[in-house]
C-alpha positions in Angstrom: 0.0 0.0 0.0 1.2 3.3 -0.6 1.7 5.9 2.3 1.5 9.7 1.7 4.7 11.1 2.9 4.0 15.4 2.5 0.9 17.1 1.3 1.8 20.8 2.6 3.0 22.1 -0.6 3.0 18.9 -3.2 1.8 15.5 -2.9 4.4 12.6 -2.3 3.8 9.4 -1.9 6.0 6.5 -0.8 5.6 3.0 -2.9 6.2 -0.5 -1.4 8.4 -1.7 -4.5 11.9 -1.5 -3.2 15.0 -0.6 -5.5 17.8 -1.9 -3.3 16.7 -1.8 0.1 15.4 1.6 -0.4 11.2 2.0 -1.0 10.6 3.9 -4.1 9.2 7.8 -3.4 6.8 9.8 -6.0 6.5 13.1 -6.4 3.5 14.3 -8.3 3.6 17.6 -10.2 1.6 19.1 -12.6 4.0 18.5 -15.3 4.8 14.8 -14.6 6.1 12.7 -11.5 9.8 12.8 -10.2 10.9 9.5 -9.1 13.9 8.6 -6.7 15.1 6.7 -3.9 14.4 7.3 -0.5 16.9 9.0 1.3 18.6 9.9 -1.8 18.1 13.6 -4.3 18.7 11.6 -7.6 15.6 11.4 -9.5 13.9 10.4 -12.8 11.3 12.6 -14.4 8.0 11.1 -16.5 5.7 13.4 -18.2 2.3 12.9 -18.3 2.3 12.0 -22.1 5.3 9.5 -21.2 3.0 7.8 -18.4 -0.3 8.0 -21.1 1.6 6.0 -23.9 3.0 3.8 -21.5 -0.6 2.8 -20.5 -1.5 2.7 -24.3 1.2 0.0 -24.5 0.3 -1.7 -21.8 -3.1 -1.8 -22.6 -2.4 -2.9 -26.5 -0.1 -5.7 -24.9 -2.9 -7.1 -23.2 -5.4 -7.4 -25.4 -3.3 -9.0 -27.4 -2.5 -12.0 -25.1 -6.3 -12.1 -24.0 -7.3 -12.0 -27.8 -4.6 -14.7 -28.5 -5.4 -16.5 -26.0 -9.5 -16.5 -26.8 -8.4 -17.7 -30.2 -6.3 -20.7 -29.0 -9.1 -21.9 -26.5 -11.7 -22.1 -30.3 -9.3 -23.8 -32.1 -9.0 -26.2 -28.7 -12.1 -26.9 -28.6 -12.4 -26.9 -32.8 -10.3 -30.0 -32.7 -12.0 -31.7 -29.6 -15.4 -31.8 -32.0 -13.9 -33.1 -34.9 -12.2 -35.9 -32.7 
């Protein structure tokens, strides 16, 4: 589960996926999200666009395998009538 960290002037939240030993810590802006380490000033920036095409992918990815895997389960069961 996430905790939020600081809401007094931006919103940051702390993730349970580790890198290391150290939990992963977002930083939402308007622009994008900052990530980094916690304890460390290092971070990554992601636009909004970057985190909407991402999704896209992800999404596209997915139907994919389900669509694939829909089409494997007719030709299954195809061959099982035939038999």
């Amino acid at each position: 589960m996430m905790r939020l960290i600081d809401r007094r002037r931006r919103l940051v939240l702390e993730t349970p996926l580790l890198i290391g030993k150290r939990p992963l810590v977002v930083l939402v802006e308007p622009w994008g999200l900052a990530l980094r380490q916690k304890g460390c000033h290092q971070n990554l920036s992601i636009t909004w666009a970057q985190v909407w095409n991402r999704a896209a992918v992800i999404a596209a990815e997915r139907k994919r395998a389900k669509k694939r895997s829909s089409s494997k389960e007719e030709v299954s069961e195809k061959g099982e009538e035939n038999s």
